[in-house]
Backbone as JSON, one array per atom type, in Angstrom:
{
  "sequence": "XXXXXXXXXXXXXXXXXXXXXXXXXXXXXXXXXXXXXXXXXXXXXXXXXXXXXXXXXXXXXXXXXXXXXXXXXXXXXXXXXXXXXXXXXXXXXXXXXXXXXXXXXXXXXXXXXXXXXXXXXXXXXXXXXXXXXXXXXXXXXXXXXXXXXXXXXXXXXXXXXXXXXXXXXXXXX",
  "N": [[130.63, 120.84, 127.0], [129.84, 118.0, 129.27], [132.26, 115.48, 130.97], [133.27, 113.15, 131.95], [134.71, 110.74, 134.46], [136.16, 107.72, 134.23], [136.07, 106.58, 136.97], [135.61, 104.05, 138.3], [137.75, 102.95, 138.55], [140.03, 104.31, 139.34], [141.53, 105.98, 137.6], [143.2, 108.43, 135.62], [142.7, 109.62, 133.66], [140.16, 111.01, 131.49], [137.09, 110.79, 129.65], [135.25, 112.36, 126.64], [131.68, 112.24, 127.01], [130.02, 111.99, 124.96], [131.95, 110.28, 123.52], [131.65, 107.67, 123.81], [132.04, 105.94, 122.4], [134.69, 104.29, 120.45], [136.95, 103.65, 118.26], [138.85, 100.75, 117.43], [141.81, 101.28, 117.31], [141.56, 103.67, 118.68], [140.67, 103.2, 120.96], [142.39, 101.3, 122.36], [144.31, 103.35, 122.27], [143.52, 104.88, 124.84], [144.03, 103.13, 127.17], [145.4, 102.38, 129.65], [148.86, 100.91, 130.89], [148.86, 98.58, 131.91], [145.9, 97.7, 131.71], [143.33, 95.99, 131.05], [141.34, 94.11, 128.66], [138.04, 93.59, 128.39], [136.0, 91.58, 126.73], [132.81, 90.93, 125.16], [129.9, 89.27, 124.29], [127.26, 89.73, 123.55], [124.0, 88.6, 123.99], [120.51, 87.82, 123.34], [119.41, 86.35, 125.64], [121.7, 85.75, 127.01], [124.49, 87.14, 128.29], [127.75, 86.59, 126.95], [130.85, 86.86, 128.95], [134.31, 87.49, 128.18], [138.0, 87.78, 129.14], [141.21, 90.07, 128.62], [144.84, 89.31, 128.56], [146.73, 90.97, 130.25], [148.9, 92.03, 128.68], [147.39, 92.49, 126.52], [147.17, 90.39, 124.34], [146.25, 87.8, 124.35], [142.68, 85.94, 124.47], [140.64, 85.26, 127.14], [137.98, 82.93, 127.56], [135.58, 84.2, 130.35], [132.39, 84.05, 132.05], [129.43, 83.75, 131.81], [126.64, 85.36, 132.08], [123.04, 86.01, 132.94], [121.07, 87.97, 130.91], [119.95, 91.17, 131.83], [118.43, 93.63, 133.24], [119.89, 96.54, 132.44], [121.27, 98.15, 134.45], [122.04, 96.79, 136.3], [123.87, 94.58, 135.22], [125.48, 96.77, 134.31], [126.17, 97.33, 136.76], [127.9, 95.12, 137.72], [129.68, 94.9, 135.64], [131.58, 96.89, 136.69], [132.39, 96.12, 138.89], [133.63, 94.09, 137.91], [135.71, 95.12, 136.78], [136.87, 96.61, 138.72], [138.18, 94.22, 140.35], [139.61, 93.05, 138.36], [141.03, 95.15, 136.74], [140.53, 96.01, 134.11], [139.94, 98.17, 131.44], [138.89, 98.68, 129.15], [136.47, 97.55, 127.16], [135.16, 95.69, 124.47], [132.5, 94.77, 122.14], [130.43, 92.88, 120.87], [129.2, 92.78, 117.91], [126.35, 92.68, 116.22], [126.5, 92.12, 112.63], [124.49, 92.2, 109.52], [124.86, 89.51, 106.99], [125.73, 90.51, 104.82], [127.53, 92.76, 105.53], [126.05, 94.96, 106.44], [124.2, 97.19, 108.65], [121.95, 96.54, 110.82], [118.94, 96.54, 112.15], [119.19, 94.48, 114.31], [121.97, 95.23, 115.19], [122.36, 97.97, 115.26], [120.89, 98.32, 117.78], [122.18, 96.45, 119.57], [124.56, 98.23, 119.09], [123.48, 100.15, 120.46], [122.63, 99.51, 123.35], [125.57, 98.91, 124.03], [126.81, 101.66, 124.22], [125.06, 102.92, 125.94], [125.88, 101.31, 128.13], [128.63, 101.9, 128.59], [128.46, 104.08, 129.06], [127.54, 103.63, 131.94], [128.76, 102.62, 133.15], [131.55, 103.73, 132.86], [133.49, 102.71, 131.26], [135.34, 102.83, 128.37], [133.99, 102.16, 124.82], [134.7, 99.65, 122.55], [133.5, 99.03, 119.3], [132.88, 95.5, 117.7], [132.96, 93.74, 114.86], [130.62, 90.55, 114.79], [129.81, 88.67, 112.94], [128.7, 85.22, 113.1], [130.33, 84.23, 114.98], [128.92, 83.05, 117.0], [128.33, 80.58, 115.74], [130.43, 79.94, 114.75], [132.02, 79.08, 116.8], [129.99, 76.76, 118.29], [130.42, 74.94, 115.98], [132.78, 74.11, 116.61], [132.83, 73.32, 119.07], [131.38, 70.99, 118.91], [132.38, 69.31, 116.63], [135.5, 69.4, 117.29], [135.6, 69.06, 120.5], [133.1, 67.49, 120.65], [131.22, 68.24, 122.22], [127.55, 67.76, 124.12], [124.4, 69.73, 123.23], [123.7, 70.68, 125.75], [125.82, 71.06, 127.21], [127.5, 72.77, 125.82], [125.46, 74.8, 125.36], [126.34, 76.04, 128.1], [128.3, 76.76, 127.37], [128.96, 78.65, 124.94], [128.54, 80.95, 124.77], [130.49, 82.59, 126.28], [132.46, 81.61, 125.13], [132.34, 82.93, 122.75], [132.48, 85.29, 123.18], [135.44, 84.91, 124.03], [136.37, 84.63, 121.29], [135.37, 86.75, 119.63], [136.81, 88.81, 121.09], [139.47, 88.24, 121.09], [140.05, 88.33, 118.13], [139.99, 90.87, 118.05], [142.05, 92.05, 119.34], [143.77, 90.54, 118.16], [144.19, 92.38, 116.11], [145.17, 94.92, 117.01], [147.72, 97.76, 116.7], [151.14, 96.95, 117.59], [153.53, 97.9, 119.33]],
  "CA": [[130.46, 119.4, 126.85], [130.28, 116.93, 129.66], [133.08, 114.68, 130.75], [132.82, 111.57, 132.13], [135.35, 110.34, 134.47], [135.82, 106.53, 134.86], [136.15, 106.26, 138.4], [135.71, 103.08, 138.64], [138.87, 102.1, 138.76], [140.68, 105.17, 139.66], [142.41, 106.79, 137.08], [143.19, 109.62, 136.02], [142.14, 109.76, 132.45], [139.12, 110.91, 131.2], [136.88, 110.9, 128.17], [133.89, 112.81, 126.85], [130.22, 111.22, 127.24], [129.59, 111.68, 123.06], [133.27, 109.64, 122.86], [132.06, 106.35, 124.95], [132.22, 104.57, 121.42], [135.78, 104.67, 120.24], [137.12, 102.59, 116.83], [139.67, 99.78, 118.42], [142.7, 102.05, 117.71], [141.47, 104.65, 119.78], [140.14, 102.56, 122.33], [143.49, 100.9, 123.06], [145.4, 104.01, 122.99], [143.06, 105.12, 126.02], [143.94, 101.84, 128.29], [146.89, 102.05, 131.04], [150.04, 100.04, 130.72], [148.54, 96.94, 132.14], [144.85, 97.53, 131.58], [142.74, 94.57, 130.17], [140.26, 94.2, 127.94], [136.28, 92.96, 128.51], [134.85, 91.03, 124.92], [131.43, 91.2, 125.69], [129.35, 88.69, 123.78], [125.63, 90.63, 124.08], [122.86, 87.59, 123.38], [119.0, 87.66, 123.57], [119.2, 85.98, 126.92], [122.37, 85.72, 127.91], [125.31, 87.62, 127.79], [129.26, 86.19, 127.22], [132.23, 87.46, 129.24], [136.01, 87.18, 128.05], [138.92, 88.69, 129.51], [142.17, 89.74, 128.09], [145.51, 88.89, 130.0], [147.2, 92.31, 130.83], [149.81, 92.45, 127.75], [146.45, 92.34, 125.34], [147.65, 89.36, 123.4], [145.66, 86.44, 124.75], [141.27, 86.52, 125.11], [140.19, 84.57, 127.69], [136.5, 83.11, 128.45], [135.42, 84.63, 131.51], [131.72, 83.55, 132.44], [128.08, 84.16, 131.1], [125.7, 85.89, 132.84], [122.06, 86.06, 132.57], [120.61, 89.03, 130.36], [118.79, 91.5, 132.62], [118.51, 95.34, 133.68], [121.19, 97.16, 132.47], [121.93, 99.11, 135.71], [122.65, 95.3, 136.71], [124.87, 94.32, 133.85], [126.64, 97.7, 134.92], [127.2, 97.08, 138.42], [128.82, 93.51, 137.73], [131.07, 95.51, 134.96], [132.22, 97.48, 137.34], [132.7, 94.95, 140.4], [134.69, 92.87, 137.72], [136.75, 95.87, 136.36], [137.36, 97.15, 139.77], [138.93, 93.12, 140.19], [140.61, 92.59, 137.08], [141.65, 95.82, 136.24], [139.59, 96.43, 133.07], [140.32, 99.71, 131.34], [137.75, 98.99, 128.31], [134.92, 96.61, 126.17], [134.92, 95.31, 123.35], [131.51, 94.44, 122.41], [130.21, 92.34, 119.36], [127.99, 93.46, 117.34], [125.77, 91.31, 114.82], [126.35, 93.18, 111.66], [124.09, 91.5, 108.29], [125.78, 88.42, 106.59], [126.64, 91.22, 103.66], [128.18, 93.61, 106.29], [124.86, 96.29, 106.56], [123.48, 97.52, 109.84], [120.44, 96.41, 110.54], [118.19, 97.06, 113.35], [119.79, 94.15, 115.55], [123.43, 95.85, 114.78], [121.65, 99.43, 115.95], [120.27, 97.73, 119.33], [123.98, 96.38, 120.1], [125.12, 99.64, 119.55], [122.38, 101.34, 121.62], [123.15, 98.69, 124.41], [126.83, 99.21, 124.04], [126.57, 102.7, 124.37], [124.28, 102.64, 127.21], [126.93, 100.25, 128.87], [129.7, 102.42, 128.5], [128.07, 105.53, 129.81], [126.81, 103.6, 133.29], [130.44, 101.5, 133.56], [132.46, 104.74, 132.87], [134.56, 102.7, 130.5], [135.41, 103.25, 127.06], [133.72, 100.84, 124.43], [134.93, 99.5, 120.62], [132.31, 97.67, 118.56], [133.43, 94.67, 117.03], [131.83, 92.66, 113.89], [130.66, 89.25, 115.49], [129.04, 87.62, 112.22], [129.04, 83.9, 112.26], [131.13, 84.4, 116.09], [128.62, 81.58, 117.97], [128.95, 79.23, 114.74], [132.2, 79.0, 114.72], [132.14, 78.04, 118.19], [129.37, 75.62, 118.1], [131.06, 73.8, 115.33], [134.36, 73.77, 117.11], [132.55, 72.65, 119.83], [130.68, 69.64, 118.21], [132.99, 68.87, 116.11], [136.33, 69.04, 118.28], [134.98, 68.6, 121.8], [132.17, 66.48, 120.73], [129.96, 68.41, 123.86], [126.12, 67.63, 123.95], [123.81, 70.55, 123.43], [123.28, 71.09, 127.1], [126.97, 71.73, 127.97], [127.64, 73.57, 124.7], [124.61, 75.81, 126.07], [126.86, 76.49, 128.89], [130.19, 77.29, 127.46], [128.95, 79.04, 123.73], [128.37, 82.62, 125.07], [131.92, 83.25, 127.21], [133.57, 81.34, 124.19], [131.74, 83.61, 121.5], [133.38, 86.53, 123.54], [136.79, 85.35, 124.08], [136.42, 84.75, 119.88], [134.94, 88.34, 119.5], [137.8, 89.77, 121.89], [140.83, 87.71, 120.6], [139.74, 88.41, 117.08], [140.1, 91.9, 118.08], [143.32, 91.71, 120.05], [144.92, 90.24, 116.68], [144.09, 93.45, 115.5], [145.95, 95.96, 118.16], [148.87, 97.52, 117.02], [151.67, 96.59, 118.64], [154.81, 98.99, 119.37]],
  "C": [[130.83, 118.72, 128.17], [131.52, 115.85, 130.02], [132.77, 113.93, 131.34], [134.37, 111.12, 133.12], [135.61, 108.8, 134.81], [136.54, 106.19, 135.94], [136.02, 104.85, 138.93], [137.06, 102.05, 139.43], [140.58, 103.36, 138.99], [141.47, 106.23, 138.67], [142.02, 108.03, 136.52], [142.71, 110.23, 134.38], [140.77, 110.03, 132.01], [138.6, 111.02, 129.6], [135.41, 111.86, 128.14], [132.76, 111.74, 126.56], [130.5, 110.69, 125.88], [131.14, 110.66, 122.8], [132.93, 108.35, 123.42], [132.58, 105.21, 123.7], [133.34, 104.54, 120.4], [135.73, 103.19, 118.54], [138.31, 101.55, 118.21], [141.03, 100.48, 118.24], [142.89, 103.09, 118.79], [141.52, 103.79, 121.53], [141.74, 101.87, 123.05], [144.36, 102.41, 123.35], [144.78, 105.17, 124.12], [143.13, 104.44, 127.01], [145.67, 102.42, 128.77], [147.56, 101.32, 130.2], [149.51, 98.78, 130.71], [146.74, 97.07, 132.35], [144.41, 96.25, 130.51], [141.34, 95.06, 129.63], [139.03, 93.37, 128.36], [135.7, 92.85, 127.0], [133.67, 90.81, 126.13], [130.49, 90.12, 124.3], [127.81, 89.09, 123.5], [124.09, 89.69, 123.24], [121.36, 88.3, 124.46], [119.03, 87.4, 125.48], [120.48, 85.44, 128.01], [123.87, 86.38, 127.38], [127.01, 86.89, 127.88], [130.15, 87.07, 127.55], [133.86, 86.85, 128.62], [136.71, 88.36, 128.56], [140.47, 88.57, 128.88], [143.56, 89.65, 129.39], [146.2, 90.61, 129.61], [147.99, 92.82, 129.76], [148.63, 92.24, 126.52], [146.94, 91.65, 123.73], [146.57, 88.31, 123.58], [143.68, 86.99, 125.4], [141.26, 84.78, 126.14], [138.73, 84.06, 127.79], [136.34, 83.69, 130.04], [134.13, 84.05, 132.32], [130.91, 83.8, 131.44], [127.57, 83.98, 132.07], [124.56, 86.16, 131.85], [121.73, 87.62, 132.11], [119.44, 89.34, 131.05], [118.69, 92.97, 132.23], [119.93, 95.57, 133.15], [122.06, 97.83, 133.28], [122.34, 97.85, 136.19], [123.89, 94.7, 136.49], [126.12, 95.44, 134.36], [127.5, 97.72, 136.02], [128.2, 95.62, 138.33], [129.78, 93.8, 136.93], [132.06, 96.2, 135.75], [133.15, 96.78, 138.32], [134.12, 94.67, 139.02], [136.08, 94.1, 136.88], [137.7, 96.45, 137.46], [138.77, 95.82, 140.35], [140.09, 93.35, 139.56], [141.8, 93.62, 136.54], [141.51, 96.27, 134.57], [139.57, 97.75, 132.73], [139.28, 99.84, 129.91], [136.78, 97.59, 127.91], [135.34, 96.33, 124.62], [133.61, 94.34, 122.62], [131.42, 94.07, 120.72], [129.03, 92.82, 118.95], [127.26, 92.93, 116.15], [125.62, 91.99, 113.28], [125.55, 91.98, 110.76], [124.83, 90.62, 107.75], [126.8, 89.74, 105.29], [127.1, 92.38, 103.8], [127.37, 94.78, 106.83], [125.12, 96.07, 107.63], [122.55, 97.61, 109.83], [119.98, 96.18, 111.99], [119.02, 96.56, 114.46], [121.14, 94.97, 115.7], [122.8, 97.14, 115.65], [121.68, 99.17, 117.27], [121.28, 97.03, 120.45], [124.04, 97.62, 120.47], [124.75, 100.74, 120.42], [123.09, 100.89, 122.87], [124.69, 98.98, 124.88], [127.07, 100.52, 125.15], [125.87, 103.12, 125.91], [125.7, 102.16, 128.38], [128.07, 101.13, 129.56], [129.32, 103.58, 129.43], [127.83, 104.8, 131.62], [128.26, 103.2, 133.97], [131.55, 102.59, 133.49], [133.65, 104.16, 131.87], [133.96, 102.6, 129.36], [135.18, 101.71, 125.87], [134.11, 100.64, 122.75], [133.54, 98.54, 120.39], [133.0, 96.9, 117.56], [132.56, 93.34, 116.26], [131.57, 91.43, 114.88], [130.07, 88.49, 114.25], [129.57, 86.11, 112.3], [129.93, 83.87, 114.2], [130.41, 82.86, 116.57], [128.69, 80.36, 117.01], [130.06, 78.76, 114.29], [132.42, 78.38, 115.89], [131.54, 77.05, 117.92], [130.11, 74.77, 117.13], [132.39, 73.64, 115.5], [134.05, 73.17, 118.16], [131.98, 71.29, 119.92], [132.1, 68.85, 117.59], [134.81, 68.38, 116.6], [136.53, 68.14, 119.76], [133.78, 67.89, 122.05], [131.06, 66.47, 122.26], [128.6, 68.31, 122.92], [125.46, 68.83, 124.02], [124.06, 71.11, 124.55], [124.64, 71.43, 127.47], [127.79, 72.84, 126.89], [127.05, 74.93, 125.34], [125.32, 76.8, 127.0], [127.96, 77.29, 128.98], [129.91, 78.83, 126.26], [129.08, 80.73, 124.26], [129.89, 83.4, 125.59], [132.65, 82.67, 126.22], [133.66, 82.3, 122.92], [132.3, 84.42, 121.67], [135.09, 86.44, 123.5], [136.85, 85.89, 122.25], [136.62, 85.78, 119.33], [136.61, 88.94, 119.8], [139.1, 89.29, 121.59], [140.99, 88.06, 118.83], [140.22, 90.24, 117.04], [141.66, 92.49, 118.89], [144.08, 91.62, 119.18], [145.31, 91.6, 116.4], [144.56, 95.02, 116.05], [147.31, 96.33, 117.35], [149.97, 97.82, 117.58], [152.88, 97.8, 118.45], [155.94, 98.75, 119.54]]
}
């Protein structure tokens, strides 16, 4: 079997290929001391970044970037893991309102998967149902933004959501 080492960011840990898609227990107890987490928001046309702060308590928004090439997507994971110090993903995944997997859910997980293998780091999948409508109506309804700047924020907020939602869910020692 294959191993995989993620070089990206130097260490010394490795995983196998068939393992890039871990549950979120695993996946944390493969991260460094002070490794951070990447929520990953994964839209039609544009994808949301969040980052976690180093003691994986707190998601941050991070940006949104335009949905392209995946060897693209990869190299900018890398750049920003090589930064930040990024030791995994946490990627949302659009499961059915009545929890199934259904094609889009699959096409995440393909994507994911994909992701993980080019980025060398290790990825959890995490429900997102309902993730950009809770924003949007926290965003309307709180922050009273207009479409057009909503547009701007919804994707890197959808992720911290995703990735803080999943953070709750770490546990702690």
């Amino acid at each position: 079997m294959e191993e995989k080492s993620p070089s990206i960011i130097g260490r010394k840990a490795t995983y196998r290929a068939d393992m890039a898609l871990f549950n979120l227990t695993d996946l944390a107890a493969t991260l460094a001391r002070d490794d951070r987490l990447l929520g990953i928001d994964p839209g039609r046309k544009q994808v949301g970044l969040a980052l976690s702060d180093v003691s994986r308590m707190v998601a941050t928004p991070l940006e949104t970037v335009k949905r392209g090439k995946l060897g693209a997507m990869a190299e900018h994971i890398r750049a920003l893991a090589a930064k930040h110090g990024i030791g995994g993903m946490v990627v949302g995944i659009p499961l059915s309102l009545d929890g199934t997997f259904g094609p889009a859910a699959q096409a995440s997980k393909d994507w994911a998967t994909a992701l993980s293998e080019q980025t060398g780091l290790p990825v959890c999948l995490w429900d997102e149902r309902l993730s950009s409508s809770a924003v949007n109506r926290m965003l309307i309804e709180e922050a009273d933004l207009s479409r057009s700047k909503r547009n701007e924020v919804v994707d890197q907020l959808a992720a911290a959501y995703i990735l803080q939602a999943a953070l709750d869910c770490i546990p702690r020692t």
